[in-house]
C-alpha positions as CSV (number, residue, x, y, z in Angstrom):
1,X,-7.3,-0.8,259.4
2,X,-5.6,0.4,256.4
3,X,-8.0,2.0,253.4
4,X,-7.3,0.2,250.0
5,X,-8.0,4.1,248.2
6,X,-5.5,5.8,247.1
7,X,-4.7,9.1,247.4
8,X,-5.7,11.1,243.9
9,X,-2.8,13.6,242.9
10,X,-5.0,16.0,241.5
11,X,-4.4,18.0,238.0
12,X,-4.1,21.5,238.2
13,X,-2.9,21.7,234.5
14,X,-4.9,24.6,232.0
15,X,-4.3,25.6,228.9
16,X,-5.1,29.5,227.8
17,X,-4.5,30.6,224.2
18,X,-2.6,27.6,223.7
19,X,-0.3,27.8,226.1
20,X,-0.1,24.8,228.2
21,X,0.5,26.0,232.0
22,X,1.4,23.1,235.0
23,X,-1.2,25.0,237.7
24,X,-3.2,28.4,236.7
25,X,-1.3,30.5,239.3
26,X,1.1,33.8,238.0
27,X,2.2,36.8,239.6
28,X,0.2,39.8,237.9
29,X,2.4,42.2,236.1
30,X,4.1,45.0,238.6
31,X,3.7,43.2,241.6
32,X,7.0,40.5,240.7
33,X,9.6,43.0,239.0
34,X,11.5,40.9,236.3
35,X,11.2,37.4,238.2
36,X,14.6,37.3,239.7
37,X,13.5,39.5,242.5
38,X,11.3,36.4,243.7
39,X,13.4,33.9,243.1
40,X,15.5,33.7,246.2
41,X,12.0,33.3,248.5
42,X,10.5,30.9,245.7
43,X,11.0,28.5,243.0
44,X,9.9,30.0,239.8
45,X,9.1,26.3,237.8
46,X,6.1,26.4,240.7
47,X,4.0,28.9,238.9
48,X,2.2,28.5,236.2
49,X,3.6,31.1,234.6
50,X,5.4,34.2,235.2
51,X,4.2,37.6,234.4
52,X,7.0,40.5,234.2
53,X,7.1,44.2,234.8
54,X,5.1,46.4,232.2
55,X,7.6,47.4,229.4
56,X,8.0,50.0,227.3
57,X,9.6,50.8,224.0
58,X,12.1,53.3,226.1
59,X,12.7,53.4,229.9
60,X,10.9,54.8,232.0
61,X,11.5,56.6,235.5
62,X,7.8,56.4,237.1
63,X,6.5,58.9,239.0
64,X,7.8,60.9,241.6
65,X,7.4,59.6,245.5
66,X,5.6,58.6,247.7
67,X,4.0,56.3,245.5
68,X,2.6,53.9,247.8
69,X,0.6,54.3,250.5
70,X,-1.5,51.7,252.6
71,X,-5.0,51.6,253.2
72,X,-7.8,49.1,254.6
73,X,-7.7,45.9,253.1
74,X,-5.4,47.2,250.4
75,X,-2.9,49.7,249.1
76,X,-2.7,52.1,246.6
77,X,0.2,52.9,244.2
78,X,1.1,55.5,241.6
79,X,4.5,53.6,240.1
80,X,3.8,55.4,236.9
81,X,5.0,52.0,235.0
82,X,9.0,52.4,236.0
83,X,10.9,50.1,233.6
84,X,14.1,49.4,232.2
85,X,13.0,49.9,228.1
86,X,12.4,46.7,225.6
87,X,15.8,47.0,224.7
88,X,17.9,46.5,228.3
89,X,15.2,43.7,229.0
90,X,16.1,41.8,226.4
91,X,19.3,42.1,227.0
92,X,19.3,42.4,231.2
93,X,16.3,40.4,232.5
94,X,15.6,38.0,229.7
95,X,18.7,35.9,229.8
96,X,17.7,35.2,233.6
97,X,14.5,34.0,232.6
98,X,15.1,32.0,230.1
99,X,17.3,29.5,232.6
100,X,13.4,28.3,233.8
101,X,10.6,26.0,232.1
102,X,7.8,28.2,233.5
103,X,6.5,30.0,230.7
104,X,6.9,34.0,230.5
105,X,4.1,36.6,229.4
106,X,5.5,39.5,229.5
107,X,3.4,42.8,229.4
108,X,3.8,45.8,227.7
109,X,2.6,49.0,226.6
110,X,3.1,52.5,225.1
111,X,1.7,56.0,224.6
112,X,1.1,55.8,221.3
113,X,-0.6,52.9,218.6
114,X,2.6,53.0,217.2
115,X,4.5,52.4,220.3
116,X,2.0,49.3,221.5
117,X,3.1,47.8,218.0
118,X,6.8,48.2,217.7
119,X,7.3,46.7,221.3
120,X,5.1,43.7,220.8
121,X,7.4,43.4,217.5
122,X,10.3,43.4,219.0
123,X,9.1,40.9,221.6
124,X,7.8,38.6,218.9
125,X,10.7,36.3,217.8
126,X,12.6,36.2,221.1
127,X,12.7,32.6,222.9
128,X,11.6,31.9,225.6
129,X,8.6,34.3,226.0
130,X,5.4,32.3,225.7
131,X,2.4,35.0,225.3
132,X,2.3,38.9,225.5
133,X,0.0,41.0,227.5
134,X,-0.8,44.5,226.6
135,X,-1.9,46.8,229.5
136,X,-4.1,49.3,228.0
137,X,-5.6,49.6,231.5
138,X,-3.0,51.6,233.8
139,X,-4.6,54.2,235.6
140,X,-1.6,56.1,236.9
141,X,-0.5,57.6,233.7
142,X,-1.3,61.3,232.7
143,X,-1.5,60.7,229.4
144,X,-1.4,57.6,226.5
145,X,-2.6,53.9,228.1
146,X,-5.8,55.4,229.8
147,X,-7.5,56.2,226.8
148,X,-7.0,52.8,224.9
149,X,-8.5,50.9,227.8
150,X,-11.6,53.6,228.1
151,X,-12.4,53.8,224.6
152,X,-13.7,50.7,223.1
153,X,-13.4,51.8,219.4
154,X,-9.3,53.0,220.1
155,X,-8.8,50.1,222.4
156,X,-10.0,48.0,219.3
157,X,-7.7,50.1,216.9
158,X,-4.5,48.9,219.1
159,X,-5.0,46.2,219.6
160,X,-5.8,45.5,216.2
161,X,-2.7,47.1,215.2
162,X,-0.7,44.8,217.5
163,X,-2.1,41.6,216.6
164,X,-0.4,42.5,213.0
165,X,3.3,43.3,214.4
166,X,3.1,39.5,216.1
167,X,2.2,35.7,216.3
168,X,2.4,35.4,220.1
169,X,-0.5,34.6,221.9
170,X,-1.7,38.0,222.7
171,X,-3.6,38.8,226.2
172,X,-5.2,42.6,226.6
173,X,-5.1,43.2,230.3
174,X,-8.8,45.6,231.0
175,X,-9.3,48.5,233.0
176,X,-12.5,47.8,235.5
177,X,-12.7,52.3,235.4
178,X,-15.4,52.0,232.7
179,X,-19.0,52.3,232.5
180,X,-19.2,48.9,230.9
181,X,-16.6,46.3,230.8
182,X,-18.6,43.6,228.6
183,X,-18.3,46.4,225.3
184,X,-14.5,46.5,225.9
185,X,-13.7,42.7,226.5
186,X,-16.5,42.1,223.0
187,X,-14.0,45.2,221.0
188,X,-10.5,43.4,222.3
189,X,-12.1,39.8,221.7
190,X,-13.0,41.3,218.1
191,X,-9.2,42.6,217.3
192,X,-7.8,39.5,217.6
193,X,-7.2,38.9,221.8
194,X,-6.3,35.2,222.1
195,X,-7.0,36.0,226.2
196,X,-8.4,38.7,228.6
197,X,-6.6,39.2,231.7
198,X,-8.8,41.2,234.8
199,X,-9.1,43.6,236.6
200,X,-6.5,46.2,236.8
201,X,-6.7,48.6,239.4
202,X,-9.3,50.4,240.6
203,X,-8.8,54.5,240.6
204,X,-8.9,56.0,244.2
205,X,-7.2,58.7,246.5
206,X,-6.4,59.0,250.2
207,X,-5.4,62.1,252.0
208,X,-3.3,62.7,254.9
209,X,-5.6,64.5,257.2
210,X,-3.0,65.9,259.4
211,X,-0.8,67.9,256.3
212,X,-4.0,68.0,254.2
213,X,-2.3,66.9,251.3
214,X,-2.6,63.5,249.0
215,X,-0.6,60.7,250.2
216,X,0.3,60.3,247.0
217,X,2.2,62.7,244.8
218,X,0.5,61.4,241.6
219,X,-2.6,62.7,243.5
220,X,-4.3,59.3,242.5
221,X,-3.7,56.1,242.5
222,X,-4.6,52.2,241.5
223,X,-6.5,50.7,244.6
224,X,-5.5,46.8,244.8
225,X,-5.8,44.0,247.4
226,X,-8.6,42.1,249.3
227,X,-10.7,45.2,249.2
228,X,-11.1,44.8,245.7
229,X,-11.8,41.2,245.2
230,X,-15.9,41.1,245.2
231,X,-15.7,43.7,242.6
232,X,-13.2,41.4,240.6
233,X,-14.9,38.7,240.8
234,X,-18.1,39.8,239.9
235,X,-16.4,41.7,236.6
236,X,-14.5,38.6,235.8
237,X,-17.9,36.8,236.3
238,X,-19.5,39.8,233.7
239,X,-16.7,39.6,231.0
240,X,-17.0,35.1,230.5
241,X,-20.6,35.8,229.7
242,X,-19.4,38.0,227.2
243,X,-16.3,36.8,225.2
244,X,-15.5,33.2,224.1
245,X,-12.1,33.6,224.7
246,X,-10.3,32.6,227.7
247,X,-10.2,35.3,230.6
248,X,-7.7,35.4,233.4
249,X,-8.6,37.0,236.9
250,X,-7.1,38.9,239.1
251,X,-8.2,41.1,242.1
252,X,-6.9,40.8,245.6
253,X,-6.5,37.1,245.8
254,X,-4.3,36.1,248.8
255,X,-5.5,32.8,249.4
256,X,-6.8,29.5,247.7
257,X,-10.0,29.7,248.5
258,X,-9.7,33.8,247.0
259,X,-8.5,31.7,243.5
260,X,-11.1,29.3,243.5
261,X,-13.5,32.3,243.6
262,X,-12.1,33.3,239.8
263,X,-12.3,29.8,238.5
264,X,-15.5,29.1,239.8
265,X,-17.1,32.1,237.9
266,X,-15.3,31.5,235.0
267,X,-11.8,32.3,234.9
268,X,-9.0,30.0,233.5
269,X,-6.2,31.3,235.1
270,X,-5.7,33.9,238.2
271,X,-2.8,35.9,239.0
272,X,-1.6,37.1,242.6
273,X,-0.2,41.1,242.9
274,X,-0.7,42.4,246.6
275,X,-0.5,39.6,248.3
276,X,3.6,39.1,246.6
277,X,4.5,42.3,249.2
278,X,2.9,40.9,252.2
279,X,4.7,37.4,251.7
280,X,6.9,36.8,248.5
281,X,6.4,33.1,249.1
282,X,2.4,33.6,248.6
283,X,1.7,32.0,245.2
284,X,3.3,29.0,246.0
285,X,0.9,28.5,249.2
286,X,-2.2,29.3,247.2
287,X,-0.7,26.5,244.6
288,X,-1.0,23.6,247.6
289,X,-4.0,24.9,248.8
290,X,-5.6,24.5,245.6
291,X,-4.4,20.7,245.5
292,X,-5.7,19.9,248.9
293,X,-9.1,22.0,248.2
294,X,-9.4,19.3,244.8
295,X,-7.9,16.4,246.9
296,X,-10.9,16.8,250.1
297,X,-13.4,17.9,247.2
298,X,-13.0,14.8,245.1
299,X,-12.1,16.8,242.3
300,X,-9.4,14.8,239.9
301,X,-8.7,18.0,237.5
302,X,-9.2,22.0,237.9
303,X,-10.7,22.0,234.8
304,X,-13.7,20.7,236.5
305,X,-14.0,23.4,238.7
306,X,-13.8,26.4,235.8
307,X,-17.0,27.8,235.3
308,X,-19.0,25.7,237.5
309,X,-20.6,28.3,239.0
310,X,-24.4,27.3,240.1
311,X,-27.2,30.0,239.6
């Protein structure tokens, strides 16, 4: 016998900072190069945004190799924020992007106040890029980012400066490498953050025991992937008690259920890193399983499921 129910599509639609996103799944900035290196495994209009490369205001050659090395339940990398420079984006990547109807954040950062400012200016009238996100949270470089993301009162003073040199929606991705992550979400919520995005990675080192030398030639590097995620999670969970404005998570998701974590605690929006390299297809998966987790839960709209956390 044939049930008279139908079958609820669910809504996965959220809106962060006013931008209006079709599911709350996004690659997380260095993990998806400038989009167009995805695009032959998936369909970019399936995400609900994508995030690109960190850029600077010139380019940038990285660190020396090897920088990546794999550990358990993880990897660690010491990239050292390679990019092509604002300018060859613009003119290189952009144009690519732009052919989509999925929105683009794309993140940024610099050495110096200055720096932060005049790339989020230059970014600030070109179409087709929805929001910005300003890394002041990269733990691989010797010198600049680390600071603003460490310091409350000069992570306030950038950002601060930033918000002035544009009208985007601005998102301040956080370092989790502090003491407390509450005082630096409340000093980027007071600058003028329209979103928080975290965590970034988490500082750590291996050694090859046989050479006895770092596997790394940065020494140290950003520790990402499922070994991270209960750390995320329960930071993501810290920072919504402490800001009103939205917050995005990210921290080794690789599946659905990993998302759903985020959202349940609090977060609006997740993005996937690690998981891109072990299948470039991955986001899209987590997308379905997010509609048939809402479909077999009963749950008409996502939104229902953000910050429904039970204590």
């Amino acid at each position: 016998m044939m049930s008279d129910d139908k079958i609820i599509q669910p809504s996965l639609a959220v809106e962060i900072a006013g931008l209006k996103l079709k599911n709350p799944v996004m690659p997380a900035s260095g993990t998806f190069g400038y989009g167009e290196e995805y695009s032959r495994y998936l369909d970019l209009n399936q995400l609900g945004a994508v995030v690109t490369k960190g850029m600077s205001l010139h380019p940038k050659a990285g660190n020396n190799v090897p920088r990546i090395c794999e550990t358990v339940s993880g990897m660690l990398n010491a990239i050292g924020l390679q990019n092509v420079g604002v300018d060859a984006f613009l003119e290189e990547k952009m144009p690519f992007l732009q052919r989509y109807d999925c929105p683009v954040i794309v993140n940024f950062f610099g050495n110096t106040q200055d720096e932060y400012g005049e790339v989020a200016a230059r970014l600030d009238d070109v179409p087709g890029v929805a929001a910005l996100e300003m890394n002041i949270s990269c733990p691989n470089v010797k010198h600049g980012g680390i600071i603003f993301g460490t310091d409350p009162k000069a992570a306030f003073a950038a950002i601060s400066l930033v918000r002035k040199r544009t009208s985007k929606p601005l998102i301040v991705k956080l370092t989790p490498n502090v003491t407390d992550i509450q005082v630096t979400a409340r000093a980027a919520e007071d600058a003028g953050a329209d979103a928080l995005s975290l965590i970034n990675t988490l500082t750590g080192m291996a050694v090859d025991v046989k050479t006895r030398k770092p596997r790394l030639a940065n020494v140290i590097g950003g520790l990402s992937g499922p070994a991270i995620r209960p750390i995320a999670v329960r930071l993501v969970h810290q920072v919504v008690q402490a800001v009103q404005i939205p917050v995005i998570g990210i921290g080794g998701i690789s599946r659905a259920m990993d998302a759903l974590e985020f959202l349940i605690v609090g977060a609006k929006a997740v993005q996937v890193g690690t998981a891109n390299f072990v299948d470039p297809n991955a986001m899209a998966t987590i997308i379905r399983g997010l509609e048939e987790f809402c479909r077999d839960e009963g749950v008409a709209d996502i939104n229902d499921l953000i910050g429904s956390l039970e204590l």
